[in-house]
MILOZA-35696 format. One record per residue (C-alpha): residue number from 1; x, y, z. Coordinates in nm, 3 decimals, decimal comma. Each point is the difference from the previous one (the first is absolute). Layout:
// MILOZA-35696
   nr        X        Y        Z
  NUM        X        Y        Z
...
END
This chain:
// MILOZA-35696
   nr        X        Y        Z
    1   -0,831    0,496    2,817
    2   -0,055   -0,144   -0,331
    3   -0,320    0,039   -0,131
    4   -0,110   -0,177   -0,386
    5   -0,295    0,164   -0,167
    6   -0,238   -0,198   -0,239
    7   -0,046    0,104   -0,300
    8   -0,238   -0,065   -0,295
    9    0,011   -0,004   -0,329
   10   -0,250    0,085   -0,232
   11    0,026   -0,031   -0,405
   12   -0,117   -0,176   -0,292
   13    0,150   -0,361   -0,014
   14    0,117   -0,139   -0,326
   15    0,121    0,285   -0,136
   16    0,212    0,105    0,323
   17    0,118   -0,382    0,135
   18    0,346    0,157   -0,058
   19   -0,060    0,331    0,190
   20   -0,151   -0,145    0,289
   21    0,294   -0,224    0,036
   22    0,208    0,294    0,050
   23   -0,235    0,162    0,199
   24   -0,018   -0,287    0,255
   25    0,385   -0,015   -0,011
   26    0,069    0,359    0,091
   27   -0,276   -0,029    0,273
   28    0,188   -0,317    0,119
   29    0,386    0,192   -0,018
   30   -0,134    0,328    0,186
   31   -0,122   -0,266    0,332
   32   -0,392   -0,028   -0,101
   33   -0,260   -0,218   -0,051
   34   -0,160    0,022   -0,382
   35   -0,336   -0,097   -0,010
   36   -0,183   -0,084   -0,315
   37   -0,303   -0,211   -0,180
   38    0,238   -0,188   -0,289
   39   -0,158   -0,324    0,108
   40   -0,339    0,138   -0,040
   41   -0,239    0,024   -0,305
   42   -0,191    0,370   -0,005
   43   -0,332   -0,035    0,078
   44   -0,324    0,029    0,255
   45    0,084   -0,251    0,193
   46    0,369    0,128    0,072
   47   -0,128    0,370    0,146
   48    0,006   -0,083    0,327
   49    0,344   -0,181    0,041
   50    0,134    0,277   -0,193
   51   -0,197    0,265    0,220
   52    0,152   -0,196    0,284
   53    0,367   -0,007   -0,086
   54   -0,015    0,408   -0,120
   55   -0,149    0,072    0,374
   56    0,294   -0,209    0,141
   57    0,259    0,146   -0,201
   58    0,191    0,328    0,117
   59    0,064    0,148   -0,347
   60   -0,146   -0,029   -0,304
   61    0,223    0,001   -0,356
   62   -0,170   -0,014   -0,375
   63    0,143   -0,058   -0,261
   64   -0,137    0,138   -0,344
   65    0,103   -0,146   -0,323
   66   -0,142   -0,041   -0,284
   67   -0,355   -0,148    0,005
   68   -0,289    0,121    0,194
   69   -0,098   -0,372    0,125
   70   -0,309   -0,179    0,025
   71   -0,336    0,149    0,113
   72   -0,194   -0,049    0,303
   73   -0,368   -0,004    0,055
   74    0,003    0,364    0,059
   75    0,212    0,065   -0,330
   76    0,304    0,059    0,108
   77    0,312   -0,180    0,008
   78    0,081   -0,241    0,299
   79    0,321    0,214   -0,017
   80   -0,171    0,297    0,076
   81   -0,219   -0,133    0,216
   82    0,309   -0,041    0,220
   83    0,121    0,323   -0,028
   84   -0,285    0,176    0,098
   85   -0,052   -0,249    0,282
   86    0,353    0,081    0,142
   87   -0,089    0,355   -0,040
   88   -0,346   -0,016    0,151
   89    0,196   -0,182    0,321
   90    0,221    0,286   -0,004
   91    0,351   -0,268   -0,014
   92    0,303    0,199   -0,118
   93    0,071   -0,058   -0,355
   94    0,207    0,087   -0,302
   95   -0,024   -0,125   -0,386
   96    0,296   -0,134   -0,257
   97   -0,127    0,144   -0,364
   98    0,162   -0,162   -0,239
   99    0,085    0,274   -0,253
  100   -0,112   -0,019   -0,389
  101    0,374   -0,078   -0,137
  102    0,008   -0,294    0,278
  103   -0,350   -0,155   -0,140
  104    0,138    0,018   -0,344
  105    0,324   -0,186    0,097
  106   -0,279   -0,252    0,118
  107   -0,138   -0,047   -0,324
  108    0,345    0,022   -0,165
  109    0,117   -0,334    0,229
  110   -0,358   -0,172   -0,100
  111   -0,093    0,017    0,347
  112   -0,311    0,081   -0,083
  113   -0,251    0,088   -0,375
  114   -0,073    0,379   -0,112
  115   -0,351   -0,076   -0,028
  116   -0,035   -0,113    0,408
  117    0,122    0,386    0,088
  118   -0,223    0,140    0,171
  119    0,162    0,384    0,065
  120   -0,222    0,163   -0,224
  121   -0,322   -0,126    0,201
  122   -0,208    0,250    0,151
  123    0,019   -0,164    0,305
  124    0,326   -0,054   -0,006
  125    0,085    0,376   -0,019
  126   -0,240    0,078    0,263
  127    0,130   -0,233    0,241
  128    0,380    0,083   -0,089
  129   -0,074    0,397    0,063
  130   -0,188   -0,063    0,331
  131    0,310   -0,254    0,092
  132    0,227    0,341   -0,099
  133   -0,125    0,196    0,283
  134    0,175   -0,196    0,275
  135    0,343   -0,165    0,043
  136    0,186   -0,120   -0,341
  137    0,330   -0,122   -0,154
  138   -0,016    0,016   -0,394
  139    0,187   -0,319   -0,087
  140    0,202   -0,028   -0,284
  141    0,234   -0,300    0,032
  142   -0,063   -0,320    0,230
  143    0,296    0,047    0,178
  144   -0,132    0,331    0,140
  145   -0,279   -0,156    0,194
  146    0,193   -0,162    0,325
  147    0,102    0,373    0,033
  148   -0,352    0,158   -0,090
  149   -0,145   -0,253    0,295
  150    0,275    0,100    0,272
  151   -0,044    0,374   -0,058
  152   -0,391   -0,028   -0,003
  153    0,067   -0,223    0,319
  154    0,229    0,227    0,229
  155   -0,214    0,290   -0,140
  156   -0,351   -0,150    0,174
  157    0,165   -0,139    0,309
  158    0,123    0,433    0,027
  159   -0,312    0,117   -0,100
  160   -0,263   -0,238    0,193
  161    0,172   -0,170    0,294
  162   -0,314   -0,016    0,145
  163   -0,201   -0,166   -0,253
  164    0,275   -0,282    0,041
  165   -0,046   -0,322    0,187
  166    0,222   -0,213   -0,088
  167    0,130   -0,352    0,100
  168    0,248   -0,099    0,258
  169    0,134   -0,314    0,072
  170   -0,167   -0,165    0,331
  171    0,346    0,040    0,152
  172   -0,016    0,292    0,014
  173   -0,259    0,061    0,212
  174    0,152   -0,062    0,317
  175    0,311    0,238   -0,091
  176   -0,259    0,260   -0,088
  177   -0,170    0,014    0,336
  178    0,395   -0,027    0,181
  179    0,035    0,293   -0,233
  180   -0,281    0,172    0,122
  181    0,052    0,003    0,337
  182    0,373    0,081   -0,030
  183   -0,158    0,290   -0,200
  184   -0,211    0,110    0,310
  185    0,336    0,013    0,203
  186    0,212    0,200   -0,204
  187   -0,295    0,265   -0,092
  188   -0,011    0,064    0,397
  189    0,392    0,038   -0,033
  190   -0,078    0,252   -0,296
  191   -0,221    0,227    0,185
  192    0,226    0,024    0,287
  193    0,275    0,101   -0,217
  194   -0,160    0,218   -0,217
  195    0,097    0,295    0,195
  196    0,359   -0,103   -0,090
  197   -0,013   -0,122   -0,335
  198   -0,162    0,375   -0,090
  199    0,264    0,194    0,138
  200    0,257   -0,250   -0,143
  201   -0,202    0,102   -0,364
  202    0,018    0,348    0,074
  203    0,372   -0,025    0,039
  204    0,107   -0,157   -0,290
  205   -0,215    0,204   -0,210
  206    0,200    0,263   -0,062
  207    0,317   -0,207   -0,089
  208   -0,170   -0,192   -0,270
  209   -0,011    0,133   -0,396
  210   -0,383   -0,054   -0,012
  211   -0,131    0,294   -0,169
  212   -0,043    0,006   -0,349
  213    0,012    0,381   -0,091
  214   -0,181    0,185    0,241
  215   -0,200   -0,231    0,155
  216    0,065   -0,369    0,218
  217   -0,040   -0,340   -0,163
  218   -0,293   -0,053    0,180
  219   -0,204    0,273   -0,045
  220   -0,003   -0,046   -0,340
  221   -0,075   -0,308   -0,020
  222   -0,272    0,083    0,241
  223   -0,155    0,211   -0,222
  224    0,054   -0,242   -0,283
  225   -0,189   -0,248    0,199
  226   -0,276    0,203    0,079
  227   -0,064    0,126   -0,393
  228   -0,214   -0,330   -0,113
  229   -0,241   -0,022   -0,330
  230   -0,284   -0,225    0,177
  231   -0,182   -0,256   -0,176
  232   -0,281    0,171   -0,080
  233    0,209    0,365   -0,130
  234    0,184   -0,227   -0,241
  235   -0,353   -0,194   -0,104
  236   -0,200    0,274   -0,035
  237    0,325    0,201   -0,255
  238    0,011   -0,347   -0,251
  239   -0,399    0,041    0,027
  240    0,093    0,361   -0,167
  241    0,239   -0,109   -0,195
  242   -0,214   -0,238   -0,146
  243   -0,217    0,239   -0,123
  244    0,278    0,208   -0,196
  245    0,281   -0,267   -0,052
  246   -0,011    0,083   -0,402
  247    0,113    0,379    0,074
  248    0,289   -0,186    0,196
  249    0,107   -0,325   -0,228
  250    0,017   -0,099   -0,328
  251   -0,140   -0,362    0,082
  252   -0,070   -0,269    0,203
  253    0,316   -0,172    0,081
  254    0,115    0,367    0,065
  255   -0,236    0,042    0,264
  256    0,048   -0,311    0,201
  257    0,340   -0,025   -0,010
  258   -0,002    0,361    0,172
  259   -0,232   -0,120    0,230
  260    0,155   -0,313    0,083
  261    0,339    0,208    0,048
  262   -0,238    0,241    0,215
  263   -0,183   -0,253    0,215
  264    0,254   -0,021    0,288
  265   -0,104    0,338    0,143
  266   -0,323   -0,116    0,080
  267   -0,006    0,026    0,384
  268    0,366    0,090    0,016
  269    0,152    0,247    0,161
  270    0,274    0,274   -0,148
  271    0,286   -0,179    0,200
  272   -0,140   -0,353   -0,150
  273   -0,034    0,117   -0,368
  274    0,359    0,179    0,035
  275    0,163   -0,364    0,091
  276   -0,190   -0,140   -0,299
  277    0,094    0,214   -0,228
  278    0,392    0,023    0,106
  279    0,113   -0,190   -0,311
  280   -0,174    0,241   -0,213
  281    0,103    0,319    0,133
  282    0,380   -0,118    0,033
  283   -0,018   -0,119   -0,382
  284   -0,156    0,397   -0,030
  285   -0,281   -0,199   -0,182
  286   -0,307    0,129    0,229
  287   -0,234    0,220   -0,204
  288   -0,149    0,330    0,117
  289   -0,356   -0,051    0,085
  290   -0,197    0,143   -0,254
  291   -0,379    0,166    0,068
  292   -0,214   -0,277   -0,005
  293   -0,215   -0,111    0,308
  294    0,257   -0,296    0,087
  295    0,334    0,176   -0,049
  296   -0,165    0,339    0,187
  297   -0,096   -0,206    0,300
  298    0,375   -0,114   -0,015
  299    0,175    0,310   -0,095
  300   -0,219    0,168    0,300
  301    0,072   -0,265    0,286
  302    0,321   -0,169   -0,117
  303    0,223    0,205   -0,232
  304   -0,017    0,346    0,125
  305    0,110   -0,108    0,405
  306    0,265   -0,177   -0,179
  307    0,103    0,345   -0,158
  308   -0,039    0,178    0,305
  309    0,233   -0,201    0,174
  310    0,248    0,029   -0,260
  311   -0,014   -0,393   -0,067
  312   -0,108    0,063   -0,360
  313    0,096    0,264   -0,265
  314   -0,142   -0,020   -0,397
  315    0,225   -0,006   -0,265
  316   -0,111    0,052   -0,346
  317    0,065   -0,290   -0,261
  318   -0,054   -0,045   -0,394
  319   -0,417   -0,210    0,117
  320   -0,026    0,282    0,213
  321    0,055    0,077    0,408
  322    0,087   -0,269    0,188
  323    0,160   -0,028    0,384
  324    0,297   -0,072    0,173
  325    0,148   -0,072    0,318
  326    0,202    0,324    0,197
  327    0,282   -0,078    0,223
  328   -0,275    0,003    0,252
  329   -0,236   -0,245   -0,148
  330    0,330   -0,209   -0,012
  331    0,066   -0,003    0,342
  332   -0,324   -0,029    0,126
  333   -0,051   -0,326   -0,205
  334    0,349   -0,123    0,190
  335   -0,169    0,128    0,327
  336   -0,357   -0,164   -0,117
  337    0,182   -0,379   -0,065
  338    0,211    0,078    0,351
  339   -0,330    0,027    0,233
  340   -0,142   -0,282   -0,212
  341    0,289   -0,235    0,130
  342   -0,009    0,125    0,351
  343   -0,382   -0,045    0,032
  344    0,002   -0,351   -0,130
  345    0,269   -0,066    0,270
END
């Protein structure tokens, strides 16, 4: 059943009319509804409708460019008013930074005047490192936002099914119910069979090349399931490594950039961060975590069950010790992308 999300977006206008065109065509190409207040001037007045249209929307996209926006009564931008808003209604959400070398392109094209950058606002940088702490894509190049949007997209609707509502169309309702019933049926078929289906399972288990080393396909991933950094573990590590970042980074755009990078294992599991990090460890480009509170957290509940199932082995380069994929990891990914197809079947 095909199901279209709503989502908003939230940014600064006249400096981002271009963005949010983009934005509102990749939302349109991946099936969903975008959602947005172009048509509307910031201001008192316009709280409610926007307060209105966040609480009806499933997820929640910002954009962050380069101005902070205008100020509300309480101070703070209308832009940030939103954010916080979509965070105090607890809507899934992710950010697109646009990255320092993108902003100066801006200014390069006279898109918009040195002097109306607002980056270097205290504000600003307070709002940009609380925005760091959940969901972003660092944007670079226009063209990498329709993909930035679909990730961030598939990523929530993994992540927080249930926070997901959704539209369907009206003709679909009556399929839906068919479906439903038909659904009652065949689960009475199921549980009669199950007897059967088991012992066929049980058969065809030895036959089939499912172990990867010493242990079964599922089991590890199992345990790889099981291994998750919660919420609050990964909050209460950047709260640390707040306090100490300097003995870890040489600067600023250091430090979120590793964040941002480090964001997705917030609430993920080892199997979860493992698939999103494929790319890197086939490329052999996935650093060793090193000892501060975020990468031990990691190391602890992520990297080492990777080593002990073999998945993962280091390998020492000129920047230092990075990780690669075994034979094992390999075939475990091929396994991983094999029960992905069957389940969605």
């Amino acid at each position: 059943m095909e199901k279209k999300y709503q989502v908003f977006i939230s940014s600064t206008y006249t400096d981002l009319i271009e963005e949010r065109q983009k934005v509102v065509e990749a939302i349109l190409n991946a099936g969903h509804i975008p959602a947005g207040m172009e048509l509307f001037k910031a201001g008192p007045t316009q709280e409610d409708i926007i307060k209105e249209w966040i609480e009806a929307s499933d997820i929640y996209v910002l954009i962050l460019g380069p101005r902070y926006g205008s100020l509300n009564k309480d101070g703070i931008s209308y832009t940030q008013w939103e954010y916080n808003l979509a965070k105090k209604l607890d809507k899934p959400m992710f950010s697109l930074v646009l990255t320092d070398d993108y902003i100066q392109k801006m200014t390069e094209d006279k898109r918009l005047e040195v002097k109306d950058l607002e980056i270097s606002d205290q504000s600003y940088k307070a709002f940009k490192k609380d925005v760091f702490h959940s969901l972003v894509v660092n944007i670079d190049h226009p063209a990498e936002i329709r993909s930035g949007i679909s990730d961030c997209i598939r990523d929530i609707e993994r992540r927080y099914p249930e926070k997901l509502e959704g539209w369907i169309k009206g003709s679909y309702l009556n399929e839906l119910e068919e479906l439903r019933e038909e659904n009652k049926k065949l689960s009475l078929e199921l549980v009669t069979r199950q007897g059967e289906v088991i012992g066929m399972q049980k058969k065809a288990k030895p036959v089939k090349d499912d172990y990867i080393g010493e242990f079964s396909f599922d089991a590890i991933r199992e345990v790889l399931e099981a291994s998750v950094i919660t919420e609050e573990q990964f909050d209460d590590a950047i709260r640390e490594l707040e306090t100490k970042k300097n003995e870890y980074f040489s600067s600023e755009p250091e430090y979120d950039e590793y964040v941002s990078r480090i964001s997705y294992a917030r609430g993920s599991s080892a199997l979860q961060y493992f698939v999103y990090s494929r790319s890197r460890l086939l490329a052999k480009q996935f650093q060793k975590p090193k000892d501060n509170p975020l990468d031990k957290i990691i190391n602890d509940n992520f990297v080492s069950l990777w080593e002990q199932y073999s998945l993962v082995v280091k390998q020492v380069v000129v920047s230092g010790t990075n990780f690669k994929l075994t034979q094992y990891g390999m075939k475990f990914i091929g396994m991983l992308d094999i029960f992905s197809v069957e389940n969605e079947k």
